[in-house]
LOGU-856918 format. One record per residue (C-alpha): residue in one letter; x, y, z. Coordinates in steps of 0.5 Angstrom, whole numbers, padded with zeros to 4 digits, always signed. Layout:
% residues N
AXYZ/...
//
This chain:
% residues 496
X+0000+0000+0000/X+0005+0005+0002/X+0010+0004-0005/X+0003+0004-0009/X+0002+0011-0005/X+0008+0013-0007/X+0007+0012-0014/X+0001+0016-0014/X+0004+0022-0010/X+0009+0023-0015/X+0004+0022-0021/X+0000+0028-0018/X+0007+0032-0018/X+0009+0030-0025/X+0001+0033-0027/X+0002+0039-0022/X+0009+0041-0025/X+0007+0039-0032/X+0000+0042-0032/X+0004+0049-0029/X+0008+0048-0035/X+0002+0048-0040/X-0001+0054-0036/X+0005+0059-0038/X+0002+0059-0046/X-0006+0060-0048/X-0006+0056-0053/X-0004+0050-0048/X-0007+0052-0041/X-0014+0048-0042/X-0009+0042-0042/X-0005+0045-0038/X-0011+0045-0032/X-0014+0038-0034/X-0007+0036-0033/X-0007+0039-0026/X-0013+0036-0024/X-0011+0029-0026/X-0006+0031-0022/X-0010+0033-0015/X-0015+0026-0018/X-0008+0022-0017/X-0006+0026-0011/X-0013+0023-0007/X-0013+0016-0009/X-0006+0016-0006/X-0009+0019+0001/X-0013+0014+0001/X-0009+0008-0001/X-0004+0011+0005/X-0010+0011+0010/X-0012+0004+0008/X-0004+0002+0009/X-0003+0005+0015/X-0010+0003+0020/X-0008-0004+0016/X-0012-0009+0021/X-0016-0004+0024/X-0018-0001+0018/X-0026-0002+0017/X-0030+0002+0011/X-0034+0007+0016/X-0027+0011+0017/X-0027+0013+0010/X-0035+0017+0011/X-0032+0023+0013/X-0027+0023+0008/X-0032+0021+0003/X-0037+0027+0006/X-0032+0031+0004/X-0031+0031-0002/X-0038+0029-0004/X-0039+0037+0000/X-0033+0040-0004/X-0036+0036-0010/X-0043+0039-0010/X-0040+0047-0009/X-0034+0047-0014/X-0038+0043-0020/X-0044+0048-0020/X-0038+0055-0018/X-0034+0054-0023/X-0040+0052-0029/X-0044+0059-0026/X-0040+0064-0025/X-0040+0070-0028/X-0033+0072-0032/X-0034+0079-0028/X-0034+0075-0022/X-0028+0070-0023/X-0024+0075-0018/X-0029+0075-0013/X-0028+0066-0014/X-0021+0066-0015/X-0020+0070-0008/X-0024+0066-0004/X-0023+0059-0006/X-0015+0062-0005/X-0018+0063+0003/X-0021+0056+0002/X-0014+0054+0001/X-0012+0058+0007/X-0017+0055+0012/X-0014+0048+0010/X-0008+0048+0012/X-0009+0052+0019/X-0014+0046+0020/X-0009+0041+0018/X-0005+0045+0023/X-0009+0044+0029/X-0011+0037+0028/X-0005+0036+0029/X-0003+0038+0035/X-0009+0035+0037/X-0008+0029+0034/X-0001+0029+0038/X-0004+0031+0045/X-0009+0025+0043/X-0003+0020+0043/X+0000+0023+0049/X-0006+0022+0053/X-0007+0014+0050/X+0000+0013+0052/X+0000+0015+0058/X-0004+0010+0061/X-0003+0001+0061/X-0007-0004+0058/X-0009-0004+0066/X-0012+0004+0066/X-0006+0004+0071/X-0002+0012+0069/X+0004+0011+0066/X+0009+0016+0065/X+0008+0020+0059/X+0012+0021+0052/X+0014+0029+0051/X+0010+0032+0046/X+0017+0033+0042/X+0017+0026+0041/X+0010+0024+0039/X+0010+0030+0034/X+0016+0026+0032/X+0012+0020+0031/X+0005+0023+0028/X+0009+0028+0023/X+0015+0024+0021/X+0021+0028+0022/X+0025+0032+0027/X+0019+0034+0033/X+0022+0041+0034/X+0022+0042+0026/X+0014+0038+0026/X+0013+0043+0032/X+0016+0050+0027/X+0011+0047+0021/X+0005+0048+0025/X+0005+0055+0028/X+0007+0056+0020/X+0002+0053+0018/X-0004+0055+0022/X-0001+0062+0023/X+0000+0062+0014/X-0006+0060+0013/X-0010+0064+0017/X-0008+0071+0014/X-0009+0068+0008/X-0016+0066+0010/X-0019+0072+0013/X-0014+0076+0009/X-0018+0073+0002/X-0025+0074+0005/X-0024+0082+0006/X-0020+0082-0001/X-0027+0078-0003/X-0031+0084+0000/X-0028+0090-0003/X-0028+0086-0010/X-0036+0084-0009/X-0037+0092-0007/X-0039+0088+0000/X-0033+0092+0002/X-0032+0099+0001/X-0026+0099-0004/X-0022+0105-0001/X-0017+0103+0004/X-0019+0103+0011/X-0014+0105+0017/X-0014+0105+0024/X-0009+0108+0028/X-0002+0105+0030/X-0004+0100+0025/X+0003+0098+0023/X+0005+0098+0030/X-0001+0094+0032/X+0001+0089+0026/X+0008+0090+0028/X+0007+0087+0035/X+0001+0082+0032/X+0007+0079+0029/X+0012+0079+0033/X+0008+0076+0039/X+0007+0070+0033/X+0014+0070+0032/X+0015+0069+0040/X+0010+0063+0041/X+0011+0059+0035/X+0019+0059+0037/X+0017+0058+0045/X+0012+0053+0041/X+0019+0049+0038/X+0023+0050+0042/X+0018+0046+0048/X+0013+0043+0044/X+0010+0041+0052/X+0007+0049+0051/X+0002+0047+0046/X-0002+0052+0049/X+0001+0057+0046/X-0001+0055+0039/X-0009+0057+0041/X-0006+0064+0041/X-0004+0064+0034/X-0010+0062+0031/X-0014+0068+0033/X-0008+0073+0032/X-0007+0071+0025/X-0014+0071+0023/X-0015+0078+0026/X-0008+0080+0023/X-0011+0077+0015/X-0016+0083+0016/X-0012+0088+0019/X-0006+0087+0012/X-0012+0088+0008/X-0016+0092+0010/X-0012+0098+0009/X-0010+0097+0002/X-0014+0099-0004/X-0019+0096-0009/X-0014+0098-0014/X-0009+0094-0012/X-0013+0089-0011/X-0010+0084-0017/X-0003+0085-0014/X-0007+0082-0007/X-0010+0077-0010/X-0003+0074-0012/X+0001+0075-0007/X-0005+0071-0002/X-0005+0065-0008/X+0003+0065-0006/X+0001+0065+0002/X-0004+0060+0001/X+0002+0055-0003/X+0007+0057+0003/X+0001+0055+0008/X+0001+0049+0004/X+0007+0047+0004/X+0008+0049+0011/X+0003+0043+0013/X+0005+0037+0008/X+0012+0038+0013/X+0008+0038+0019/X+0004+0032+0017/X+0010+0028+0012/X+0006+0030+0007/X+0011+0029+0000/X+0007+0032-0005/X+0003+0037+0000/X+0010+0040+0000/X+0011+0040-0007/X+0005+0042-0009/X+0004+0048-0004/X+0012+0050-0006/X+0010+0051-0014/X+0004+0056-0012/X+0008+0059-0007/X+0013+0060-0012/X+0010+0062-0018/X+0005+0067-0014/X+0012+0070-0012/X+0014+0071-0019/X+0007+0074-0021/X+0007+0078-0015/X+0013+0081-0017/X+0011+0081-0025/X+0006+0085-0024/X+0009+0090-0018/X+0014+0091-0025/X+0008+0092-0028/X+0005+0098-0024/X+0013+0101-0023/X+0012+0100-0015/X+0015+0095-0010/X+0011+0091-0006/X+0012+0094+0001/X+0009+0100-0003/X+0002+0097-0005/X+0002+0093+0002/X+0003+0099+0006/X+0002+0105+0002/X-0006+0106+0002/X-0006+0107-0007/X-0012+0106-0010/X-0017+0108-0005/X-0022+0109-0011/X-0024+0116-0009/X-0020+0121-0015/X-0014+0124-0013/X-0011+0128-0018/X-0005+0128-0021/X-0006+0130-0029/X-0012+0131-0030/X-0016+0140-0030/X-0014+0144-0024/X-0019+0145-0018/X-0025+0148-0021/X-0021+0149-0029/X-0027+0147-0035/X-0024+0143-0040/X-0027+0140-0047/X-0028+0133-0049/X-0029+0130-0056/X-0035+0126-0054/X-0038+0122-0061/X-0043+0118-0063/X-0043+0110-0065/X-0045+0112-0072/X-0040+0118-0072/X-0034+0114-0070/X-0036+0108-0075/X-0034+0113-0080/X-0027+0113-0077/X-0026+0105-0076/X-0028+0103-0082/X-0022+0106-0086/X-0018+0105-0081/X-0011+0100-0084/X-0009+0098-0077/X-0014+0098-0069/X-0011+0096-0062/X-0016+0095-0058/X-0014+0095-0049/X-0020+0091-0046/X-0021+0093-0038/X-0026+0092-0033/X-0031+0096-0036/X-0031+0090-0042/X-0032+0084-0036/X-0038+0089-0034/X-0042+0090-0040/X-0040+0082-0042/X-0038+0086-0049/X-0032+0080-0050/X-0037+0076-0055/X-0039+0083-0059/X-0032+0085-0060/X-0029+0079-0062/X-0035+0080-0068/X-0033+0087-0069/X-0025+0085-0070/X-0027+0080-0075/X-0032+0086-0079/X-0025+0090-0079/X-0021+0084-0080/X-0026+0083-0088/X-0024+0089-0089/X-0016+0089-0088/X-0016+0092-0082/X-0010+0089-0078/X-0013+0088-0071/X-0009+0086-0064/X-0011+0086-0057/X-0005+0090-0052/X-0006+0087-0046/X-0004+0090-0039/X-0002+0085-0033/X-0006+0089-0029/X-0012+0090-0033/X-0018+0087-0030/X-0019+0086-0023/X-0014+0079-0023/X-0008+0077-0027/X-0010+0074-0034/X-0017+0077-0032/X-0018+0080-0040/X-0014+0074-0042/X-0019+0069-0039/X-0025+0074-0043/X-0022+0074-0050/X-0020+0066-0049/X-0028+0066-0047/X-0029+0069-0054/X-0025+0066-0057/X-0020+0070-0061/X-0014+0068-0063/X-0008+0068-0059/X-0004+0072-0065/X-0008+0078-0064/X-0006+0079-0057/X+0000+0083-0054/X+0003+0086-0049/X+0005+0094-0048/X+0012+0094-0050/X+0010+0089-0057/X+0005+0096-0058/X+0008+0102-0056/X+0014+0103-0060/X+0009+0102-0066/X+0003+0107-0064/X+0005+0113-0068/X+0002+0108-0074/X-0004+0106-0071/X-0010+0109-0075/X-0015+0108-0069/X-0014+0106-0061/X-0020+0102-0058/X-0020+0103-0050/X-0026+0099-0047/X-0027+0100-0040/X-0020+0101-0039/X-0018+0107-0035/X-0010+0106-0030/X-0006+0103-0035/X-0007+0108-0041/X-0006+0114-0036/X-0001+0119-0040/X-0001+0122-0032/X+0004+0116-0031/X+0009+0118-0036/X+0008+0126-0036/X+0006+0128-0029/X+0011+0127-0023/X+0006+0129-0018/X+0001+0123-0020/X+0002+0117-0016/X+0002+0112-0021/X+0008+0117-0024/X+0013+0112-0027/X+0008+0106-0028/X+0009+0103-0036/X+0002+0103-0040/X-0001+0102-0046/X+0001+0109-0049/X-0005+0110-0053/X-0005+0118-0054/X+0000+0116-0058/X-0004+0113-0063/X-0008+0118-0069/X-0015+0117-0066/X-0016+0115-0060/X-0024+0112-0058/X-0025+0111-0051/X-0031+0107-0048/X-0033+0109-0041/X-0040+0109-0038/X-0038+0116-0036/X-0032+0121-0035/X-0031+0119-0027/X-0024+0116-0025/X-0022+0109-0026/X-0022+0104-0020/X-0016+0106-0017/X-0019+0113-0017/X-0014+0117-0021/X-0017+0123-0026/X-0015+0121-0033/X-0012+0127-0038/X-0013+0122-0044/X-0021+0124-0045/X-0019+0132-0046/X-0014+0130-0052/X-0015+0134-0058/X-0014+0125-0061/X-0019+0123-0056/X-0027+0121-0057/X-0031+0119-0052/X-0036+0114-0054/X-0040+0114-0048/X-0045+0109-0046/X-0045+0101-0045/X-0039+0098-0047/X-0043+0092-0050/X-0048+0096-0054/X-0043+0101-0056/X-0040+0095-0059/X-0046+0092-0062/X-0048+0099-0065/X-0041+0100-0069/X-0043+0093-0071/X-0049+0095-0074/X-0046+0099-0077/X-0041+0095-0081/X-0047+0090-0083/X-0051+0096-0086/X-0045+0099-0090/
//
């Protein structure tokens, strides 16, 4: 049983690496996350097989009733989440299932400890019921975790401690995506100083903890202090930053996972939880690279509070005009255009208008029009937010871009289509010093010959900068629905 579990544990490794893999590329990421759930279909059918091996005699099918509620439950939710939700919610879901993954490893963490004070107990009494004397809890984590008692003692402060900032944490950062919670950050006094303390007090239990696992007390301190301070660390960054969060906790939730699988000897949890945890890192870091920030500015500078702050747009209480058009007066520039970049934002996951810009791309392309997506890393509300969209729309891979594949070309642009986008096509951030995305790569589409912008209205976007590309002499504002906008151009290309 054990080598057969072993087999499995590795097969799931080779899916996870291998599905990892195929993700890095659109055209093979569907393949790339049927491969990995193979590999977590492996990885059960190898727990279950370890769990016969290890009750050997003992072993009874009503011990697998809970394991099989649990995957009947997890079943019953995951299936109809995954098939329901709405592409404009797919952040809202993908912030809380990395919760889910928090909450895990803080429960396996627990149950551990638990599971060590069990056996403790049990040893202390003979087959007589006559008290004996009891094995220290450095040796019975040792034997439950399979390793080092000390170490075992270490990876389930981590565990609990990592798994519940990521938990509480990715609820508020469901909250402020939802608008449960307002998006603007939200501080109290001290607050880096009360975290500061939080986390200092953690540092001093977990090590008193591995030290001398007879204090296991302690660890029912750590619990409530990490799932406070989860709230704490994201309560205070705003909804405009929120992308960068959500990255950052799907790493914290590979590295809690990683924690447990040493806690409880687990070879392909710690495999599995050090690939999310890294590859989170690095899309942490891409994407901070992408905004011209560090990462200890987005947790603790406060930026995106969704309420304008200035920063290249008029002067308190200074008019300035705007180029405001219709669909059909904007058709009659589109239609001659020899080459179209088109930079999806939030504003197209709302309207839903994915499916109606692919048709319009394809009336362009009839006509000869060379037509390419530019795709920001930070579009969206989650990383690959707009890629998700347009792969759902089916557009071709080829078409899309990312800013330096566009920018140095843009003077040749005859027409530039920005579609809910709003930050990452601000020309503050290479003109305004003051502004504080000042220094943040964009798509720099007020350097395109026409420039159509489509926004509800002219208000600010998600992170609540005012935008100078709407009074542009080259900028037209195209007011309204994305996807009726859309939808008119299109009507318009059918009747010429």
């Amino acid at each position: 049983m054990g080598a057969i579990a072993v087999i499995l544990f590795l097969a799931g490794g080779v899916c996870f690496i291998l599905g990892l893999k195929l993700l890095a590329k659109p055209q093979t990421a569907r393949k790339g996350n049927a491969v990995s759930a193979l590999g977590m279909l492996s990885a059960i059918a190898g727990t279950l097989v370890q769990i016969v091996g290890q009750q050997g005699a003992d072993f009874s099918i009503d011990k697998l009733v809970w394991i099989g509620v649990g995957l009947g439950i997890g079943t019953l939710v995951g299936v109809p989440a995954a098939r329901l939700v709405k592409m404009t919610a797919m952040p809202e879901m993908v912030a809380l299932f990395n919760g889910f993954g928090g909450v895990a490893s803080l429960l396996i963490g627990w149950a551990q400890v638990q599971q060590a004070i069990s056996v403790r107990g049990a040893a202390g009494l003979d087959e007589n019921g006559v008290e004996i004397s009891r094995p220290s809890m450095t040796d019975v984590l040792a034997m439950v975790g399979g390793g080092d008692g000390h170490f075992v003692a270490a990876t389930v402060v981590a565990a609990i401690f990592i798994g519940g900032i990521t938990f509480t944490g990715s609820i508020v950062a469901f909250g402020k995506l939802a608008g449960r919670i307002p998006s603007k950050p939200i501080r109290y006094p001290a607050q880096q100083l009360v975290n500061a303390g939080a986390l200092a007090a953690v540092v001093l239990m977990g090590t008193l903890f591995a030290w001398n696992p007879d204090w296991y007390p302690v660890v029912y301190l750590v619990i409530p202090i990490a799932l406070t301070l989860g709230v704490a660390a994201v309560l205070p960054i705003g909804g405009g930053d929120m992308p960068v969060v959500i990255s950052l906790l799907n790493s914290y939730s590979g590295l809690a996972a990683c924690a447990a699988g040493f806690a409880v000897g687990n070879e392909l949890l710690i495999i599995t939880g050090a690939l999310v945890g890294a590859s989170g890192i690095i899309l942490t870091r891409i994407m901070c690279l992408s905004m011209n920030r560090s990462l200890a500015n987005v947790l603790f500078s406060g930026f995106g509070s969704g309420a304008p702050t200035g920063g290249g747009g008029a002067a308190a209480g200074e008019k300035q005009d705007v180029n405001i058009l219709t669909p059909e007066q904007a058709y009659y520039i589109l239609e001659a255009a020899q080459s179209v970049v088109i930079v999806p934002g939030y504003g197209m996951a709302v309207a839903q208008a994915q499916h109606a810009v692919k048709e319009l791309t394809e009336h362009l392309i009839d006509r000869g029009t060379e037509v390419r997506f530019a795709i920001h890393p930070v579009a969206g509300r989650m990383p690959g937010h707009m890629n998700v969209l347009l792969a759902e729309a089916d557009v071709p891979y080829e078409q899309l871009a990312e800013p330096d594949d566009v920018n140095p070309s843009m003077e040749t642009v005859d027409v530039a289509i920005v579609i809910g986008a709003n930050d990452v096509v601000n020309p503050a951030a290479i003109d305004d010093e003051s502004s504080p995305i000042y220094g943040m790569p964009i798509v720099e589409v007020h350097r395109a010959r026409q420039v159509f912008t489509l926004k509800r209205s002219l208000g600010s976007g998600y992170a609540g900068i005012e935008n100078p590309l709407f009074f542009l002499d080259n900028n037209a504002m195209i007011l309204g629905d994305a996807k009726q906008t859309v939808q008119a151009l299109i009507d318009e290309f059918k009747a010429d």
